[in-house]
Each structure stands twice: as structure tokens, then as C-alpha cells.
N, C-alpha and C positions, 0 to 999 in steps of 0.2 A: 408585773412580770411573772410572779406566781401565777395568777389567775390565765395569762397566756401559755403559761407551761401546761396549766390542764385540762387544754381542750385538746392537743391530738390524740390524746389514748380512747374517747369516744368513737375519730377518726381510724382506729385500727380495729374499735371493738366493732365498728358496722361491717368493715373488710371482714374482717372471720368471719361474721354470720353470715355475709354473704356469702366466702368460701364454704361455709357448712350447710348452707341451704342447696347451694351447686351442687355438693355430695349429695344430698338426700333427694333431689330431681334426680340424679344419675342415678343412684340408687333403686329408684320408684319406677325408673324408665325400663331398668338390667330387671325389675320383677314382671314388666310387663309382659311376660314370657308364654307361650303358649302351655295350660297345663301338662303335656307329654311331653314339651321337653328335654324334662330332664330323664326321666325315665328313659327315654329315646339314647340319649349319651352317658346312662350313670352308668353301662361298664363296656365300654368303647373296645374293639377288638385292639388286640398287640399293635403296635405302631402307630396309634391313632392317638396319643395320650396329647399332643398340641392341640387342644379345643379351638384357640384361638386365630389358626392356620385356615384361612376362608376354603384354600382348596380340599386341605385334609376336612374339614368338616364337610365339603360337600361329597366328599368319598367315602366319608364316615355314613352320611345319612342314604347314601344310594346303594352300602350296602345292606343297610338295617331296612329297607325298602324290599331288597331282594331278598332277606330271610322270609320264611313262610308262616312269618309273625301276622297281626291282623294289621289293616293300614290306620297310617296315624295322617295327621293335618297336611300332610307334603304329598302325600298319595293322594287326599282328596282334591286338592287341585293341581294334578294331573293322571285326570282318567288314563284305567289300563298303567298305572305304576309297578305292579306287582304283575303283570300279563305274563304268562307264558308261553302265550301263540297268540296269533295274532285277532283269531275269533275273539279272543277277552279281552279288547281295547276295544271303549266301549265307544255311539256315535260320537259324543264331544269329545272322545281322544283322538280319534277318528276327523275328526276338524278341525282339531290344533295339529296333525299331522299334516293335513292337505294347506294349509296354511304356510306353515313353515317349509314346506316341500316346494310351494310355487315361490316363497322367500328366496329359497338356496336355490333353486335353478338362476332365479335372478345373479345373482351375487356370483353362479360360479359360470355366467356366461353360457350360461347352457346353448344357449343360440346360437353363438362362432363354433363350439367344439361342435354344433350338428352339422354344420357348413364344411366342418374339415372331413368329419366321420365320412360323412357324402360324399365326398368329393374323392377321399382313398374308396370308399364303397364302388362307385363307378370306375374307377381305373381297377379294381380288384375282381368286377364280373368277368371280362372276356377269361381271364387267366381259371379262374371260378367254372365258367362255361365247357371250357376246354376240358377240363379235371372231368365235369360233372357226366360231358358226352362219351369222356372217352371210358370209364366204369361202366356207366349205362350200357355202351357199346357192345362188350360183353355179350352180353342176354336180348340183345334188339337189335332189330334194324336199325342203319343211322335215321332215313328218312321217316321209321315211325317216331324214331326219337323226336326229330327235331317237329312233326305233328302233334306229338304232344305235347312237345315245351313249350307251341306256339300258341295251342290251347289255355295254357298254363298262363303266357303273355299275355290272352284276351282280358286279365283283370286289371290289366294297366291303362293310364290313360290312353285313349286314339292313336294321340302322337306320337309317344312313345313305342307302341306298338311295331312298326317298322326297325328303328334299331335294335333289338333284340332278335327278330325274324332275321334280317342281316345278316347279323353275327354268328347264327345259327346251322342259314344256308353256307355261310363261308366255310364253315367249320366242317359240314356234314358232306362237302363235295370229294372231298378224298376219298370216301367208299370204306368200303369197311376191312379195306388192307392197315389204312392210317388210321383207323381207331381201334388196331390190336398191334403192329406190328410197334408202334411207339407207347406202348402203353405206359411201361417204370419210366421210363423217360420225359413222357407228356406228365403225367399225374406229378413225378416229383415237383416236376421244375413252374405248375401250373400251380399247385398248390404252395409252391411256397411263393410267388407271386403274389397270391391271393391273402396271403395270411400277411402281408403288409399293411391291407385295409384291416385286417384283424385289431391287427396290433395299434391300428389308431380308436379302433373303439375300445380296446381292453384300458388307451391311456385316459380317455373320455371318461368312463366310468369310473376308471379309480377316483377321478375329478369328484364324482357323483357321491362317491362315498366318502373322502374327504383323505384319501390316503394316499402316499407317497411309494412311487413304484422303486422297489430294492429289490425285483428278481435281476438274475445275471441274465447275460445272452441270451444263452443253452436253454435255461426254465422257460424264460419268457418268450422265443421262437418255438418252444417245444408246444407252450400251450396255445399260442397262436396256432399255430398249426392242427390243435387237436380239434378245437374249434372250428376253422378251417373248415375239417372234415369235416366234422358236425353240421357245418350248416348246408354243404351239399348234400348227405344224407337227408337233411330234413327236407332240400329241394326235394330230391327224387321221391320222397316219405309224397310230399304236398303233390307233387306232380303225379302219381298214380293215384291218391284220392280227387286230384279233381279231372285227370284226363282220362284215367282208366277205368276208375268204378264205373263210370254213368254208363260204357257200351256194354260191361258187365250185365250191369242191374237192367238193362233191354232186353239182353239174350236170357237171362236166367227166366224173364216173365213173371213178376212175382203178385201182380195183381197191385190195383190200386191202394190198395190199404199197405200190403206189399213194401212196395212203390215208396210211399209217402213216409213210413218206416224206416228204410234204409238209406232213404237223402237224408231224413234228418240225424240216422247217424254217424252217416258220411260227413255231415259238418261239423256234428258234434265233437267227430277225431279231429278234423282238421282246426277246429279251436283249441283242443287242449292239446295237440301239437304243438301250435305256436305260444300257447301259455309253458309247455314244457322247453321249450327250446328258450324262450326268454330268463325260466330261471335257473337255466343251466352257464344261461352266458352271466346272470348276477350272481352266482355264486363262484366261478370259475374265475371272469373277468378282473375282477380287484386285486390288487397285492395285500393280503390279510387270511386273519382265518377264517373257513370258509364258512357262512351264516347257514345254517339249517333251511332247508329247501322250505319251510314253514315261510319262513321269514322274507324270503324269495316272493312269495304267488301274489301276496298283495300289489306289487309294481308290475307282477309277471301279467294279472288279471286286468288290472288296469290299463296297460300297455298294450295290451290284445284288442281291448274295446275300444281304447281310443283308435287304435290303426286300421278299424274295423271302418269304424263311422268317420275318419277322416280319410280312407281311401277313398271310401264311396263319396264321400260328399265331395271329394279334388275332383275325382274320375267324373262327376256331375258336374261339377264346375268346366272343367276344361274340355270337356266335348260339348255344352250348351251355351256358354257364355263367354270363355274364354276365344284370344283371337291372337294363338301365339305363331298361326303359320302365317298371320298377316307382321307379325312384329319383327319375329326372328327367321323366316323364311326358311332354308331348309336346315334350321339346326332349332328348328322347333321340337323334331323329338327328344333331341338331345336336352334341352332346356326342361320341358313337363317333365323327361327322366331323373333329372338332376334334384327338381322341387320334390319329386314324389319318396326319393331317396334322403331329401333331406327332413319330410314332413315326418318320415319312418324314423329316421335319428332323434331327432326332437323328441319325438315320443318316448322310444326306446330309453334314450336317457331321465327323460321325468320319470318313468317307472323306477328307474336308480334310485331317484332322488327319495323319490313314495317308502322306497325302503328303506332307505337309510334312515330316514327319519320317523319310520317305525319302528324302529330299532331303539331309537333315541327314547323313545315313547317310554320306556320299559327299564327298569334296576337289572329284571332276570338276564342272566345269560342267553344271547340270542346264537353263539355258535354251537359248532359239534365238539362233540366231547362232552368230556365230565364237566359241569359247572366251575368255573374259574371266577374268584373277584375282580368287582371294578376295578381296571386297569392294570389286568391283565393277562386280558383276551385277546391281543392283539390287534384290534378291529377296532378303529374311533367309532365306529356307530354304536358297536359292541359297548365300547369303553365310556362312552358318554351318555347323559342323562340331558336331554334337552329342558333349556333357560330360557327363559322363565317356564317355568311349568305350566301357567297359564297366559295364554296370548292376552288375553285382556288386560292385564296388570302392566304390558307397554303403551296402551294409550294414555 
């Protein structure tokens, strides 16, 4: 019986060592640390003192990211950690951007919201048209107006081509008593029409940035509206560089070298037109603070090129191969208007996205104003440091 009594104490003496050997893996694992660190957290700013808080630590390291300290292990893999514009996000930050950019368009349905934006987009032209002729009106003939708006139309698909001319002739047949005698009248009531398709891209792109719209009424119709204007200005902007320079540049005579000179910076405006008008609508558009027109041009450039080489490549498709007046008969224009309105949304929106998540790229401060800490800048794109830092580490 003795000799039974003293075999369980062996039985507890392995248990401990097991228990002690447990500590000294865990131990050995908590040393397995990268050498910075500690240095990185040994004097963590005010409010940051819970190390063990997974979020406070990741706010802790993405602001020690944004000091204009040198970079540590978590900067290196993720290029342009410390950027301050977006030239200094380097190509593979630049590739884990375009990555996670074609990610979150997935995820935020980017597809349906360009199907809706479209779709207010088209019921928002005539009222748009009306506003734009009757301003124009002003300073022109109706019938030269509508001459060069129709100019202006020739870069639409075939099809489409007719509904716009249409809308045009309807409008321009009152003479030019009705596009002066209605003019506060027309323009108000056309404009705020129009800022209803506004206001469906302004809800689209909040989408893009990942933000929740809290203006009231008042704010949010007032900037619809401001917009609005905006983008008819930028018509009539577009409409005299492409329907009015080229009779210009014949009469002036300027010789072939001349000549070849002045288109090309005729187009050159009419690109960074559209590059400036896209990042007036990403920084306006969102409910948040408003990102630094820097931070803008990346999705703005983008956006421009792809709408560039996917108009022309629709507009080829649909006058050589396509066979939509044999499909949809006479609501063929209607339909190529519709696609080419939507292929323009689609775009428009991934350039959001492109920015958002070069935003994400980056610790620094991407809005206006004096530099403010993560979280709280107002702006998720702002606010957030995009995870994993390295795309590779999810396979």
C-alpha cells in the first residue's frame, strides 16, 4: 500500500514540467519578435497605453507610420506607407492598389450602382439640355447652338446619335423669344431636375469610398445642384473646344506646323478638362472631408483613359459589328445611349475606388487642412490603413 501511495507524485512531477515547458514555448514564441518592435511601442502616444487592444495597436502603428521617422518592417511591406502624394507610392504599391480597387468594386456592386447612376443619368439629360441651351442662348443663335451640340453628339455611338439631335431640334424650335423670355424659370426648374441624376452619383460614390451620407436636405441639393452646374459648364467648356476651335483654327490660317500645334492642344485641354472635372466630382461627391485634389488625379487620370479607349472601342463595336437596330428596332438609340452611359458610370466609379484605396495605401494624412491623427479625419479612406498590407500574405 505504501509503495502504491508513491507513484502519483512522479504523476504530478511530469504535469508541472509539462506546465513549465508550455511557459517556456510561449515564452520563446512572445521573444520571437521582430527587433523594432519594441522600440516602435516603447513610448506609445497618450491613450494608446492598452498594447494588448488589436485595434489600438493597429492605430498605434499607423500612427508611428505617419511620423516622419524612417520606415520600420510594416512599411516595408506595404509600399508608399509613409507617401505623401501619390507620385511616392511606389509600382508594387501601385499593384496592391489596383488589386484591391478591382476587389472592392466587386464587393460594393459597383455594376448595379452604374446601372442606376445611368439610368438617373439619361432621365437627367433633357432637363440638363434645356438648362444648357437656354444659358448658351444668351450669346448664340439657337440653331448655331444646336449645330454644335450636334457636332459635339458626332462622338456618340451611330445610334445614339439621333436621340440627342431630337431633343435638340425640339428644344431649339421656339426661337430665341423662349430661350430668353423663360430663362430664371427654365434654368431653375431644369437644373434642379437634373441634379436628381446628381444626386444618384453623389450616393454611388459615397458607396466607393465606403462612407455614409449624413448631409441634410439643404447641403446635399445644394451640392447636387452645384455640380449640376458644373457639369453643364464643362459641356459648353467641351462643346467650344470641339465644335468651335477647328472653324477658328481655318480662319486664323496658321500653317501646317501651325495647324498640328494647336489640335494637339486643343486636345490636350479637352483631356485635362475631363481629368479636372472628375476630380472635382471625387472630392465634392462623398460625405467626408474633402481629400486633397493630389489624392483625386490618380482615379481622375485613370477614369479619363479608360473612357477614352472604351468609348472609342463601344463606338467601333457598335457601328461595325454590332446589330442593335436589327434587335431592338427603333429604341436602338435609346438602348447604345443607355450602354454608353452606363460604360461612362462603371468607369467613373472605379476611378472612386482607385482612390480610395490609395488613400488606404498610406498612414499620412490624405485630406485638407493641418494634418490630423488616424481616426480622426473624418474620411474612412483617410482613416484607414489597408490589410493586409501585402496582398500576397492572403494566398
Amino acid at each position: 500500500m505504501a509503495h502504491q501511495q508513491a507513484t502519483p507524485p512522479p504523476r504530478r512531477s511530469a504535469f508541472g514540467r509539462a506546465v513549465v515547458w508550455s511557459l517556456v514555448a510561449v515564452s520563446a514564441i512572445r521573444g520571437l519578435r521582430p527587433p523594432d518592435a519594441g522600440p516602435k511601442h516603447a513610448a506609445p502616444a497618450p491613450g494608446s497605453a492598452n498594447a494588448s487592444d488589436e485595434a489600438g495597436s493597429a492605430a498605434v502603428g499607423a500612427n508611428d507610420r505617419a511620423q516622419p521617422t524612417g520606415a520600420d518592417g510594416a512599411n516595408a511591406s506595404r509600399p508608399g506607407g509613409e507617401a505623401g502624394a501619390p507620385t511616392q507610392i511606389p509600382p508594387t504599391g501601385w499593384w496592391q492598389v489596383t488589386r484591391r480597387a478591382f476587389a472592392e468594386s466587386t464587393a460594393d456592386n459597383v455594376g448595379i450602382l452604374a446601372g442606376g447612376v445611368a439610368f438617373f443619368a439619361f432621365l437627367a439629360i433633357p432637363p440638363a439640355l434645356i438648362a444648357g441651351l437656354t444659358l448658351y442662348g444668351i450669346v448664340a443663335d439657337p440653331q448655331t447652338v444646336t449645330r454644335q451640340v450636334q457636332a459635339l453628339a458626332g462622338s456618340l455611338p451611330r445610334e445614339a446619335q439621333p436621340l440627342i439631335a431630337d431633343q435638340l431640334n425640339a428644344l431649339a424650335s421656339g426661337g430665341n423669344g423662349a430661350l430668353s423670355i423663360g430663362l430664371v424659370v427654365s434654368v431653375l426648374a431644369a437644373l434642379w431636375s437634373a441634379s436628381t441624376g446628381t444626386s444618384n452619383l453623389m450616393a454611388a460614390v459615397n458607396v466607393a469610398y465606403d462612407q455614409q451620407e449624413s448631409r441634410g436636405f439643404l447641403k446635399l441639393r445644394a451640392t447636387a445642384l452645384a455640380l449640376t452646374l458644373g457639369a453643364i459648364v464643362f459641356v459648353l467648356l467641351t462643346l467650344f473646344l470641339v465644335a468651335v476651335v477647328p472653324p477658328l483654327l481655318q480662319a486664323l490660317q496658321l500653317g501646317v506646323v501651325g495647324t498640328v500645334l494647336a489640335q494637339l492642344l486643343r486636345w490636350a485641354l479637352l483631356v485635362g478638362l475631363v481629368v479636372a472635372a472628375l476630380a472635382i466630382v471625387y472630392r465634392l461627391a462623398p460625405d467626408r472631408d474633402a481629400p486633397k485634389f493630389a489624392w483625386t488625379s490618380p482615379g481622375a487620370f485613370t477614369a479619363t483613359l479608360l473612357w477614352v479607349l472604351g468609348s472609342i472601342g463601344f463606338s467601333l463595336y457598335v457601328n461595325n459589328f454590332g446589330s442593335y437596330n436589327k434587335t431592338y428596332g427603333a429604341l436602338a438609340g435609346v438602348i447604345v445611349f443607355l450602354l454608353w452611359l452606363y460604360l461612362t458610370s462603371y468607369i467613373v466609379l472605379l476611378g472612386a475606388e482607385i482612390n480610395a484605396e490609395s488613400e488606404k495605401q498610406t498612414a499620412v494624412d490624405t485630406t485638407v487642412g493641418a494634418p490630423q491623427p488616424m481616426g480622426q479625419r473624418h474620411a474612412v479612406a483617410a482613416d484607414t490603413v489597408a490589410e493586409p498590407a501585402d496582398p500576397r500574405s492572403t494566398r
